[in-house]
C-alpha positions in Angstrom: 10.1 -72.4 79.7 13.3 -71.1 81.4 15.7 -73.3 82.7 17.9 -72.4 85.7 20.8 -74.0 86.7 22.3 -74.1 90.2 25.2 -73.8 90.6 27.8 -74.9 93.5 28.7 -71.9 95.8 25.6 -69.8 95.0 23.3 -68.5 97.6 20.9 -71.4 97.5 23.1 -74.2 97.9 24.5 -75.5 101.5 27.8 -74.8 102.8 30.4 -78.3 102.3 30.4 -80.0 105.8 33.8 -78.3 107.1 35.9 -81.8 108.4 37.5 -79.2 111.4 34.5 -78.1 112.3 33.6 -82.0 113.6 36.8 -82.3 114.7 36.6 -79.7 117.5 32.4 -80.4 118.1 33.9 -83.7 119.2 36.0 -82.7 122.0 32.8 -80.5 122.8 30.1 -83.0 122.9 32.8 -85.3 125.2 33.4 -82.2 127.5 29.6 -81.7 128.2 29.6 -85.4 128.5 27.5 -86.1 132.5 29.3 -89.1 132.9 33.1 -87.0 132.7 32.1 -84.6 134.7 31.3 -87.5 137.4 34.6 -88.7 136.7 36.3 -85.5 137.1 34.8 -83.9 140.3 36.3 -86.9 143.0 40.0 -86.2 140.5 39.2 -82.1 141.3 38.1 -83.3 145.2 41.0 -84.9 146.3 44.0 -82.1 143.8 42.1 -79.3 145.9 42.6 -81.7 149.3 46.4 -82.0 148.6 47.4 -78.5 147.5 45.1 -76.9 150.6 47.0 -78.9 152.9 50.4 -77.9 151.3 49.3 -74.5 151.4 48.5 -75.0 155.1 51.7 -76.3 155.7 53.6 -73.1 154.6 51.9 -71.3 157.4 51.4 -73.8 159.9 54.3 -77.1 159.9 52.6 -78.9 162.3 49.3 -79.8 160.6 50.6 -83.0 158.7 50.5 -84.0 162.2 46.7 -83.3 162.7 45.1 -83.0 159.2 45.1 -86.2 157.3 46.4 -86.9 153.9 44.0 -88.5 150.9 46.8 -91.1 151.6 46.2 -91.9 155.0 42.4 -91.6 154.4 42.8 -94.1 151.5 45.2 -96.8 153.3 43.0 -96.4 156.1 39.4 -97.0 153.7 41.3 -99.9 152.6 42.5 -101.4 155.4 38.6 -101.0 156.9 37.0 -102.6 153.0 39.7 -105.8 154.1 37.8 -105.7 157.8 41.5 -104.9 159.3 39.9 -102.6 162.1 40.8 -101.8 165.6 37.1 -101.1 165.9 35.0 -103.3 168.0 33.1 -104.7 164.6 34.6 -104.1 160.7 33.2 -102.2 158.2 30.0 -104.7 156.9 28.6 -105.4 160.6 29.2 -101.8 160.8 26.8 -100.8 158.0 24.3 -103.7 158.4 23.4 -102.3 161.9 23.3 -98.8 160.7 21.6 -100.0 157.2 18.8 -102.0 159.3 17.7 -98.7 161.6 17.8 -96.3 158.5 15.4 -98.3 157.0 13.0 -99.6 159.7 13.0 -95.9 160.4 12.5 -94.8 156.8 9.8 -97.9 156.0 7.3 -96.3 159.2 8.0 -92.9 158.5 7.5 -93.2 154.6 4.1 -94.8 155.5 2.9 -92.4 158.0 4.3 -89.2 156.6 1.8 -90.5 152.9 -1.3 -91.2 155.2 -1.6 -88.2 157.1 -0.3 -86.2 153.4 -3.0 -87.8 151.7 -5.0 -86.6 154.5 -4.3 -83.3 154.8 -4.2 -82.5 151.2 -7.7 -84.6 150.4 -9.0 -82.8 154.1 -8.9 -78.8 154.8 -10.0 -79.9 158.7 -7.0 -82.4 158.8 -4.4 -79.8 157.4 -5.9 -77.1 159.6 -5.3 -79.1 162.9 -2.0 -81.2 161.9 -0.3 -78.1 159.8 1.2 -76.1 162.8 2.9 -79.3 164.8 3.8 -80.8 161.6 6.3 -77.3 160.7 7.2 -77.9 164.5 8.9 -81.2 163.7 10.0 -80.1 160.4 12.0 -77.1 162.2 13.5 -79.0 164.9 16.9 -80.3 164.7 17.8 -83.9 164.3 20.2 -83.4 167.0 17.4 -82.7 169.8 15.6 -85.6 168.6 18.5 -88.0 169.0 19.4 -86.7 172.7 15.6 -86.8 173.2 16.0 -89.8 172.3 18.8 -91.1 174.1 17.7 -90.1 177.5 14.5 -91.7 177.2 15.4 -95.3 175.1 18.9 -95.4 176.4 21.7 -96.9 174.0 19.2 -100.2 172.2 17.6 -99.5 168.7 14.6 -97.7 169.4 15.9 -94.5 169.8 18.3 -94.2 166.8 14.9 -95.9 164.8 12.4 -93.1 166.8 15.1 -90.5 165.8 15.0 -91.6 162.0 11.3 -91.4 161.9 10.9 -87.9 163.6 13.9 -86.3 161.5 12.0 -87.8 157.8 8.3 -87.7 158.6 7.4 -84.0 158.4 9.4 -84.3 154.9 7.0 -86.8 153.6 3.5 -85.2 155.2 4.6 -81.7 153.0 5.3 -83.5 150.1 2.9 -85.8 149.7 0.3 -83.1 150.5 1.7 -80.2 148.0 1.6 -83.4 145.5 -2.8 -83.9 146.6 -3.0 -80.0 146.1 -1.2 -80.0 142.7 -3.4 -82.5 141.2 -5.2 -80.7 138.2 -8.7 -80.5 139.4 -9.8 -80.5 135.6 -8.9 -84.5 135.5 -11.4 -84.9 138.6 -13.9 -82.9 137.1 -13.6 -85.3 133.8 -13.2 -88.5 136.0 -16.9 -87.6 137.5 -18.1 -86.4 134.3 -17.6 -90.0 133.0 -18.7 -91.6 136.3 -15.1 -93.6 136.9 -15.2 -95.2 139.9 -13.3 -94.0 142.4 -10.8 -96.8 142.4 -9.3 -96.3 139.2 -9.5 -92.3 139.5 -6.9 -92.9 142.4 -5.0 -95.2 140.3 -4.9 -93.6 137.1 -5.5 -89.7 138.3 -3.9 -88.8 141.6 -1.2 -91.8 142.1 0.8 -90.6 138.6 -0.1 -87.2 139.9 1.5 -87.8 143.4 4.6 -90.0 141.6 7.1 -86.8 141.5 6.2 -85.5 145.1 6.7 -89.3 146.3 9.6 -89.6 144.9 11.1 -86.0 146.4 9.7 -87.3 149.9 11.8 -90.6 149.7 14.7 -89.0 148.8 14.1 -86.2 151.7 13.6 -88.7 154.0 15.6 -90.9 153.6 18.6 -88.2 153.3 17.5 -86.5 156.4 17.2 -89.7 158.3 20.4 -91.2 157.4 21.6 -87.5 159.1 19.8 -88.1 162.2 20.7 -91.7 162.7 24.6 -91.2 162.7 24.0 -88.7 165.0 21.9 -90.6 167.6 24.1 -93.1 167.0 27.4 -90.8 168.6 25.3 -89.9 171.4 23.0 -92.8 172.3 24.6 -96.1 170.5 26.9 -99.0 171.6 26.9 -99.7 167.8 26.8 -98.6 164.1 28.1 -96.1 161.8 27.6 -92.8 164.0 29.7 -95.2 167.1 32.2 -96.0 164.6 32.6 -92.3 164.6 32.9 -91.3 168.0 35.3 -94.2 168.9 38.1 -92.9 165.9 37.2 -89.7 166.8 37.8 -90.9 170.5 41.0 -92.4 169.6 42.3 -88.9 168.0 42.4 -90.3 164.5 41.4 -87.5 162.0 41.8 -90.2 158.7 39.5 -92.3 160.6 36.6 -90.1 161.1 37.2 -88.4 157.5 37.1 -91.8 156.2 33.9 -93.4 157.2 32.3 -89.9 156.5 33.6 -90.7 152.8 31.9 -94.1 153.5 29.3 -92.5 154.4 29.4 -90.4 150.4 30.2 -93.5 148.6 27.2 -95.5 150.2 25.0 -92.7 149.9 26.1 -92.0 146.0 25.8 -96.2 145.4 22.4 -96.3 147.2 21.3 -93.5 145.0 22.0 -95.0 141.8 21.3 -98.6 142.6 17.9 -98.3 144.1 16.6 -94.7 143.5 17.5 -93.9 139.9 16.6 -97.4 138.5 12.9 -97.1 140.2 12.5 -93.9 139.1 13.4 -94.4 135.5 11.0 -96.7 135.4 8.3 -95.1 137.7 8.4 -92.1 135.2 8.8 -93.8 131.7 6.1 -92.7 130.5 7.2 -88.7 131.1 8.5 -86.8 128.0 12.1 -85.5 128.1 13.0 -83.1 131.0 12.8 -79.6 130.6 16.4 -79.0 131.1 17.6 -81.3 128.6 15.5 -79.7 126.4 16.6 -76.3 126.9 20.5 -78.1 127.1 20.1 -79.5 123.7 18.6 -76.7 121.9 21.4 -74.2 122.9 24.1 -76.7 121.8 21.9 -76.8 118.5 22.3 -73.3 118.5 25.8 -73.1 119.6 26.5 -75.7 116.6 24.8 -73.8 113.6 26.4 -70.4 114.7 29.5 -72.0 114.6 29.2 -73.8 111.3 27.8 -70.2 110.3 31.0 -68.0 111.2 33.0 -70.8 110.0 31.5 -70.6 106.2 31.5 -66.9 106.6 35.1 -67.1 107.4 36.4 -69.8 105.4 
C-alpha cells in the first residue's frame, strides 16, 4: 500500500485566498450595486444640467436669462412642496385633481381594455372585427384625443377622463390578448384531460398565464394616460397638473414649467415603486429568478474565477 502525501503548492491543492484580491471585488460588487447607480444618475442629471448651460453661456450670454438653473428649479420645487404658489391652487390640490382623473380614467380603461382582450384572444370572430379600429386608437395621438376632447366636453372632467381612457385602452386590449394567445395550449389540453372545471382552469391556468401581460398593460396605460391627461389638461382644463403648466408657462417662467415636469418624474418614479413594484413582487413570488440576473450573476462568477486565476498565475 503506497502512501502519498500532498503537499502545499502542488497541482492538486487550491490557491491561498489572495486578501487583495477581496479587497478590490469589494469596490466591484458596490459599483454594480442597482441601488448606487439609482443614486448616481439624478447626481450625473443635474452635473450635465450645470456644465451644458455654462457651455451655452460661452456662446450665447443671455441664456441665464431664459434657461433656468437646477437652482432656480430647486428653490422654486421648494417653495411649491411649502404651497408658497402664485398659482391659483398649491401643489397637493394640484395633484389630487390630476391624481383623481388619471385614475378614474385608468380604473374604466383597465377594465374594458381586459374584457374585450380576453375576448379577442379566447374569440378569432371578436379579434377579426375589433383588430383594425383597435390599431386605429393605438396609432392616434393623445394630442387629437384631448382637443377632440375639449371641443366636445368643454373645460369639466369628462374630457381629460375620456382622453385618459382612449390614450390607455388599445394598450390594455393588445396585451391582454397577446397574454390569451401565449397561454401554452398543452396546460388546456391537460386541464380537459383531467375534466377540471372550468372555474379553476381560469384560475389556476390562464390568470397566472395572463399575470405578466397584465402587469405590462397597467404600466402602459397608466404611463400613456398620465401623458394624455396633462395634455388635455393645457388645452381643455381650468384645473390640474397640465393647467398648472400652461399658466407658468403663461407667465414666461421656464423653472416653473421644468419644475412640475420634474414633479411630474418624482411622482411618477414614487408611484412606481410604492404601488407597482410591491404588487408585483408579490403577484409573481412564485416565479424563479429573472433571466437577466441569471446571466448578470454567472458572468461576475466568471469574471471572479478568471481573476483569482491570473492572480495565482501571477503571484
Amino acid at each position: 500500500m503506497t502512501v502519498t502525501e500532498t503537499r502545499p503548492g502542488t497541482a492538486g491543492s487550491q490557491p491561498a485566498p489572495n486578501p487583495g484580491q477581496r479587497l478590490i471585488s469589494l469596490p466591484a460588487k458596490i459599483a454594480k450595486s442597482p441601488h448606487l447607480a439609482r443614486v448616481l444618475f439624478p447626481i450625473a442629471l443635474f452635473a450635465v444640467w450645470e456644465l451644458s448651460l455654462i457651455a451655452v453661456e460661452e456662446v450665447w450670454p443671455f441664456a441665464v436669462d431664459v434657461l433656468p438653473t437646477p437652482s432656480e428649479v430647486g428653490g422654486f420645487m421648494w417653495d411649491e412642496f411649502i404651497t408658497d404658489t402664485l398659482a391659483r391652487k398649491n401643489l397637493y390640490e394640484t395633484f389630487f385633481i390630476s391624481l383623481r382623473r388619471l385614475l378614474s380614467g385608468f380604473a374604466i380603461a383597465m377594465v374594458l381594455g381586459t374584457a374585450l382582450g380576453l375576448a379577442m384572444g379566447l374569440s378569432r370572430a371578436t379579434n377579426a372585427f375589433c383588430h383594425d379600429w383597435t390599431m386605429a386608437i393605438l396609432a392616434m395621438p393623445a394630442l387629437a384625443w384631448a382637443l377632440f376632447n375639449s371641443i366636445i366636453f368643454g373645460f369639466d372632467d369628462r374630457g381629460p377622463i375620456l382622453t385618459v381612457i382612449l390614450a390607455g385602452i388599445p394598450f390594455v386590449i393588445v396585451n391582454v390578448r397577446e397574454g390569451v394567445r401565449n397561454t401554452p395550449r398543452e396546460l388546456f389540453d391537460m386541464a380537459r384531460s383531467f375534466q377540471v372545471p372550468q372555474s379553476k382552469v381560469i384560475r389556476h391556468v390562464l390568470v397566472p398565464s395572463l399575470m405578466p401581460f397584465m402587469f405590462a398593460a397597467a404600466r402602459y396605460c397608466f404611463s400613456i394616460g398620465w401623458k394624455g391627461l396633462v395634455i388635455a389638461e393645457v388645452f381643455g382644463g381650468q384645473d390640474g397638473a397640465g393647467w398648472t403648466i400652461k399658466f407658468w408657462y403663461d407667465a414666461h417662467r421656464a423653472h416653473g414649467v421644468v419644475g412640475y415636469a420634474a414633479f411630474f418624474v418624482i411622482f411618477a418614479i414614487l408611484f412606481e415603486r410604492l404601488v407597482f413594484e410591491p404588487i408585483s413582487r408579490r403577484a409573481f413570488r412564485w416565479r424563479p429568478q429573472l433571466q437577466t440576473e441569471v446571466v448578470e450573476e454567472a458572468f461576475g462568477e466568471h469574471h471572479e474565477h478568471y481573476g483569482e486565476e491570473e492572480t495565482a498565475r501571477h503571484g
